[in-house]
N, C-alpha and C positions, 0 to 999 in steps of 0.2 A: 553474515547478516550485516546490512548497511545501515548505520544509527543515526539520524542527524542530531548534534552537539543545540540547536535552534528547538527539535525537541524532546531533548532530553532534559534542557532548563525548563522547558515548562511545567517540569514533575521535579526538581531537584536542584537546587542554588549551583548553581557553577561558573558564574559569569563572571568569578573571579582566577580562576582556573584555567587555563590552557591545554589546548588539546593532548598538545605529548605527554602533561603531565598525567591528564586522565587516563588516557594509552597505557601511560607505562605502568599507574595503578589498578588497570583491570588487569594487565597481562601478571602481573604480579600477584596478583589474587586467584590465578586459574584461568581467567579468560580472555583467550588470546588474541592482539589486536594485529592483524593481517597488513591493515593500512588505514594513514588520516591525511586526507585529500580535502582541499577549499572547493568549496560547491561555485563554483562562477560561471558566466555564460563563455562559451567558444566563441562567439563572433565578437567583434569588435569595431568601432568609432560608424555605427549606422545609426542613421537618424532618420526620425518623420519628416516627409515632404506631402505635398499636396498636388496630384495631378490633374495641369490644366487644362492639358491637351492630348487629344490622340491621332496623329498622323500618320496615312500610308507610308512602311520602305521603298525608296523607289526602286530597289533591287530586288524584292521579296515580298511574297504575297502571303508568307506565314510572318514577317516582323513586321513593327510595328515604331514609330520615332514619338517618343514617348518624353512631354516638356512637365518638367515637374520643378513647382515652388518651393525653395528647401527653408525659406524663411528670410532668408537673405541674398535673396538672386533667384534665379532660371538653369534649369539643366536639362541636356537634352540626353536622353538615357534607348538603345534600342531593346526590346522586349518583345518576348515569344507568348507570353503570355495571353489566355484568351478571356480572361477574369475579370479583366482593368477596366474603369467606367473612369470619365472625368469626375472631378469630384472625390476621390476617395482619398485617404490620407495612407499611404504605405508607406513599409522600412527602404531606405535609400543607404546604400555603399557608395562612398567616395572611392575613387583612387587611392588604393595603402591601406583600407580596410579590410580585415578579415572574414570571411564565410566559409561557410561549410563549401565540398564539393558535392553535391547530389548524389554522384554516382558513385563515390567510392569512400565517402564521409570522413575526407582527411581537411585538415584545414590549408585556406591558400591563402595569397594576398591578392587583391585585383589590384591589376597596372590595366596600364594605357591601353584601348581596344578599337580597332576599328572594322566594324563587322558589316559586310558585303557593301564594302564605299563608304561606309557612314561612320565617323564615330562616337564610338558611346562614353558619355562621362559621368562612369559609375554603372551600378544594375539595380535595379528593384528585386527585394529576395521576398523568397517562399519560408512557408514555417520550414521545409526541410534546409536551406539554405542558412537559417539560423540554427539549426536545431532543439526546433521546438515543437517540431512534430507531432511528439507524442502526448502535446498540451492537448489537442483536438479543438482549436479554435474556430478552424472552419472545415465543411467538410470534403467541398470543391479543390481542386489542385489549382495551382498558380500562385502569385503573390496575395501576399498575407493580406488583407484588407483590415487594417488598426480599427477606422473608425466605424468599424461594425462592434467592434467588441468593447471598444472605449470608444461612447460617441464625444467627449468632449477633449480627446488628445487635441494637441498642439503642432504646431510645425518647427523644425530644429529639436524635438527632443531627443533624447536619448531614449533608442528602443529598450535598451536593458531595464532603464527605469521604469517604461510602458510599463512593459509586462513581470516590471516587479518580480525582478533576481533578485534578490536579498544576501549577504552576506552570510552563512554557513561554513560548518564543515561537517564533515560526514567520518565514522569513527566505524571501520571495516571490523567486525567481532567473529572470532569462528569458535561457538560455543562447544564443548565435548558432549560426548555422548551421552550421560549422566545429568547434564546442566537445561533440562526442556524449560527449567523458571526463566533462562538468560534467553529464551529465543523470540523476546520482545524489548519493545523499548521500558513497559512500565519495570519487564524485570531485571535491565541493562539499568534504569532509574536505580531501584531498588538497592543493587549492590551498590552502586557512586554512592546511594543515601550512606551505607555503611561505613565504606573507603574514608570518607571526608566526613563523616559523622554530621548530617546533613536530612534535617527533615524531608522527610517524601513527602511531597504537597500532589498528590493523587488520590482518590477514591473511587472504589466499581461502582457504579450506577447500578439501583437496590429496586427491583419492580414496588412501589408501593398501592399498587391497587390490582381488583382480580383482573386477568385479560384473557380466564378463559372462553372457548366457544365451540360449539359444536360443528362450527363449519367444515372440521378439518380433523383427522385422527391419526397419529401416530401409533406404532406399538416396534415393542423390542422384539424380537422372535426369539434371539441367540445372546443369552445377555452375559456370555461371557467374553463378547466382542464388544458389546459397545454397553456400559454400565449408566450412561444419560443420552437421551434425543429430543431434542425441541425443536418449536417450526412454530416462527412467530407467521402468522397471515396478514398482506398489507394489500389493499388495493389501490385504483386511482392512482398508479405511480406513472412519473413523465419521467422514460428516457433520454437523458440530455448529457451536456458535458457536468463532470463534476467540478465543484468550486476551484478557481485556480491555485490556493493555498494546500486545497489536499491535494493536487497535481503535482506542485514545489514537492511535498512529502511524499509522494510514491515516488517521484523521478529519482531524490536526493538515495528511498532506499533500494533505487535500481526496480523498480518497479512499473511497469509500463502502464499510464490511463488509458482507460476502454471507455468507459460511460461511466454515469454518479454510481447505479448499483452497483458494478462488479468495483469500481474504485471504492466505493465505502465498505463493503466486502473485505478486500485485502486493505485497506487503512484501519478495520477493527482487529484483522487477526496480527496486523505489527505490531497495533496498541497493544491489545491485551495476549497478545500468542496466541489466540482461539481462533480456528482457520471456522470460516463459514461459507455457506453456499446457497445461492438465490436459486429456487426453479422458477419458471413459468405455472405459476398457481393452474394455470384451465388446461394444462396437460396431465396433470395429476390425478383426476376424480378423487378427489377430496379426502385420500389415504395417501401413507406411505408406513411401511415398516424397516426395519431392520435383520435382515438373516444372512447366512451364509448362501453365496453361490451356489448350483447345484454342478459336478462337474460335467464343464462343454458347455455350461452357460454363455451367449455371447451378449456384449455389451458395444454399441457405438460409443467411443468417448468424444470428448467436444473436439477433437484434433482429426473426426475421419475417418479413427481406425478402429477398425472392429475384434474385438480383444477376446481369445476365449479363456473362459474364468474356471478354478478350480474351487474344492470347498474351504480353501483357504481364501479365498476372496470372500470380502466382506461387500455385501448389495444391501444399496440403498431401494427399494421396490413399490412399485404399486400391486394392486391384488392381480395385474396381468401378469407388469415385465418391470426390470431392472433399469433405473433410469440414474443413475451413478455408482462409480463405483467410491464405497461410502470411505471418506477421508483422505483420498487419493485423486480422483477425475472426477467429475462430473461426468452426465451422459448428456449426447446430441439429442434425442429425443425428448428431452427436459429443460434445454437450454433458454434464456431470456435474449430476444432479439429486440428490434424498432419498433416492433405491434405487444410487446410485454407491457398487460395494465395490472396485472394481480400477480406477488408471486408469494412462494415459499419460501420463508429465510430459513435456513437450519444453522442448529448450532449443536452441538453434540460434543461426547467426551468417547474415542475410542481406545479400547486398552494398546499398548504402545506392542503387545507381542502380536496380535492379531493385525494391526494396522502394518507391521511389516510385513508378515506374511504375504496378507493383503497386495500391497503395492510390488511386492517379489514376482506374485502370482502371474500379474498384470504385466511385467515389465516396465513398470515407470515408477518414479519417485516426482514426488512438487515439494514447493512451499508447506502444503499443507501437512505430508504424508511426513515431513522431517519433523513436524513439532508433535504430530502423534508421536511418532515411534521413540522420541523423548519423554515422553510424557507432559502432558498439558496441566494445566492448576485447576481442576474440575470444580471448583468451584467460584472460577471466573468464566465457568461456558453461559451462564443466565445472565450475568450482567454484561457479558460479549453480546449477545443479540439486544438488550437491553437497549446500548448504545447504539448498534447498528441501524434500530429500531427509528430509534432519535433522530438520526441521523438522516435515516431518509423520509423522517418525515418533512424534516427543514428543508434537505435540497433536493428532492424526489416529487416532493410535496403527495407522499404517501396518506393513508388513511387505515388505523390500525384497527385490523376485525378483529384479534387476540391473538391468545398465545396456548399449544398444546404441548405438552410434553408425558415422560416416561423415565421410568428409572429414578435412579436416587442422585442427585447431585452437590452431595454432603459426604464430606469424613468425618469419622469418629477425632475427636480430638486428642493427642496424645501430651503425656507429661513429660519433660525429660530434667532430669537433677544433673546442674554445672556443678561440679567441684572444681572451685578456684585455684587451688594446688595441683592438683592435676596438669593444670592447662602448661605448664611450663615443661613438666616432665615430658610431654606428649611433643608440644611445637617445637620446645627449645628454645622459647624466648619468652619475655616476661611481657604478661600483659595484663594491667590492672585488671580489679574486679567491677569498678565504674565502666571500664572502657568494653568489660566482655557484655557487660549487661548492654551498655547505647549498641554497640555489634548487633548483637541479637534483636535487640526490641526496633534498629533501625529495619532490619530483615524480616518485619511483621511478627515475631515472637511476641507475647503475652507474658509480663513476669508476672509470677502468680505467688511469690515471697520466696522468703530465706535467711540468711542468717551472713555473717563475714565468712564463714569456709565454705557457703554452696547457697543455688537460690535457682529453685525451680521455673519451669518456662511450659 
């Protein structure tokens, strides 16, 4: 799992701290760090121009001799492109600048070019040419058009700074099987809080008013699969690009943007580890349950292929058919497209033995189906849609019907007695009793008193 160190300060002081030393204090705590790479852009010395003109090639009836103002002079640039208007302000490569290659995405330098008689000084690049593709800035192919997206860019800027790279690094984590708290950032937070004895400046987001409604009903069938299910209802949502900051944040954790839904989706299950899942509300008739498979059950998943299901598969259903397979794929017949105005967000807690089986069943594994089969913090799955909630109602510009749910999404609380003496004999090294207590109480433990030889938690 890919951590940006940009947000893992915004839950945990570390700005005084360097990456390798962080590295090398999670690896030393159990959690192992793979790799720590600088988040920075591939292309390089491209700037905004403003083009003046569009001229016939006199050799070529697909180019195009293309005079563009870079701020300080005229360039004449040839271009295939079929997207370009006068007027627009695009990214310009010089000679000795860096880009992507389209077709095989290695990076190159552009030299000198003279293409059917004419030459060109420099090229106009595409988001694939920078490699920003998967920003979704625009949704025509061709060169990038700036000042649609930034109407008051400049000419001579620096495109990095356009589109706002920011300085990063990214902290590669590959949590054990036993560790589902680590397979987020707030619980990557959590342990640094400990390491460096270092307040956790986070809080889940707590429902404080009812959002029940009877538009919409849930139930558990098989509740030794799935012990909570919720489906918050939102309508009025505008499919669009998500904000370019959570774009930064899914790129940084290797995460590809789709749209605001399915990106604020997988930016609540990094935050909080709780994987979630949007349907199309008006494909649903206004149920959904929870049960096993029946076997030879078949499911479309969102990838095409038609899966058949054993009773170890756990379905997501309406009173007809299976429209996910619950914690593992979504289903096609459920999916959020361009025409999605209502959907179902779910958030649920499945048991980590069932959720394998599950994903076994199927032949696939996700993002999501790893943080089940660890086990999730169940009672961060409420204030997981909680956020999600938030979130699209800001950049969705959602409108929230309520919230249904099932099951119980509470533990019992348990006591556990430190014996301070203990701790030496066990680890082999001496650790105050000050220092076992900030450990613990940094790790969300509750001290609930004690004494100088022990002190309950």
């Amino acid at each position: 799992m890919k951590v940006s160190l940009n947000w893992l300060n915004e839950m945990v002081d570390l700005s005084n701290t360097d990456a390798e030393h962080i590295a090398h204090e999670l690896t030393m705590s159990g959690l192992e760090v793979e790799a720590v790479e600088d988040v920075k852009p591939m292309f390089t010395n491209i700037k905004t121009v403003k083009i003046e003109k569009i001229d016939a090639h006199p050799n070529s009836e697909k180019l195009h001799l293309v005079t563009v103002n870079t701020g300080s002079g005229l360039k004449t640039v040839v271009c295939g492109a079929q997207n370009i208007q006068e007027g627009q302000v695009v990214p310009y490569a010089s000679v000795g600048s860096q880009v992507l290659d389209r077709k095989t995405g290695d990076m190159f330098t552009l030299t000198p070019a003279v293409i059917r008689g004419v030459e060109s000084q420099g090229m106009l690049c595409s988001p694939d040419e920078l490699g920003v593709s998967e920003r979704g800035y625009q949704d025509e192919d061709g060169i990038l058009i700036l000042n649609r997206i930034f109407p008051n860019v400049g000419l001579g800027e620096d495109v990095k700074d356009v589109l706002g790279f920011e300085k990063d690094t990214v902290i590669d984590v590959a949590p054990t099987a036993n560790r589902g708290d680590q397979m987020s950032v707030v619980g990557v937070a959590r342990e640094l809080s400990s390491l460096f004895n270092t307040p956790l400046k986070f809080n889940k987001i707590e429902c404080t008013k009812d959002l029940s409604t009877d538009k919409f009903k849930v139930e558990i069938k098989d509740k030794d699969v799935c012990k909570y299910y919720s489906i918050g209802v939102m309508k009025n949502i505008k499919i669009k690009s998500s904000p370019d900051w959570m774009q930064k944040r899914l790129t940084a954790s290797g995460v590809r943007a789709i749209n605001n839904v399915v990106d604020i989706t997988n930016y609540v299950m990094l935050e909080y580890g709780c994987p979630l899942h949007a349907f199309d509300l008006d494909k649903l008739n206004g149920y959904l349950c929870v049960r096993r498979a029946q076997e030879g059950e078949k499911l479309v998943t969102l990838d095409g292929v038609e899966r058949t299901l054993t009773t170890d598969s756990v379905l997501i259903a309406t009173e007809k058919e299976g429209v996910c397979l619950g914690g593992v794929f979504g289903g096609a017949n459920s999916e959020i497209d361009d025409n999605t105005t209502s959907i179902a967000l779910e958030a649920a807690y499945f048991t980590p033995v069932s959720n394998r089986k599950s994903a076994r069943s199927a032949g696939y594994r996700s993002e999501a189906s790893a943080r089940f089969e660890r086990g999730i913090d169940i009672e961060a799955v409420k204030p997981a849609l909680m956020r999600a909630m938030q979130l699209l109602v800001e950049y969705a510009d959602a409108e929230v019907v309520g919230m249904v749910e099932d099951g119980e999404n509470k533990l019992e609380p348990l006591e556990i007695t430190l014996r301070y003496n203990q701790v030496k004999r066990i680890l082999g090294c001496e650790i105050s009793s000050d220092r076992c207590d900030n450990i613990l109480e940094n790790l969300g433990f509750e001290k609930l008193g004690g004494n100088a030889a022990a002190a309950k938690f």
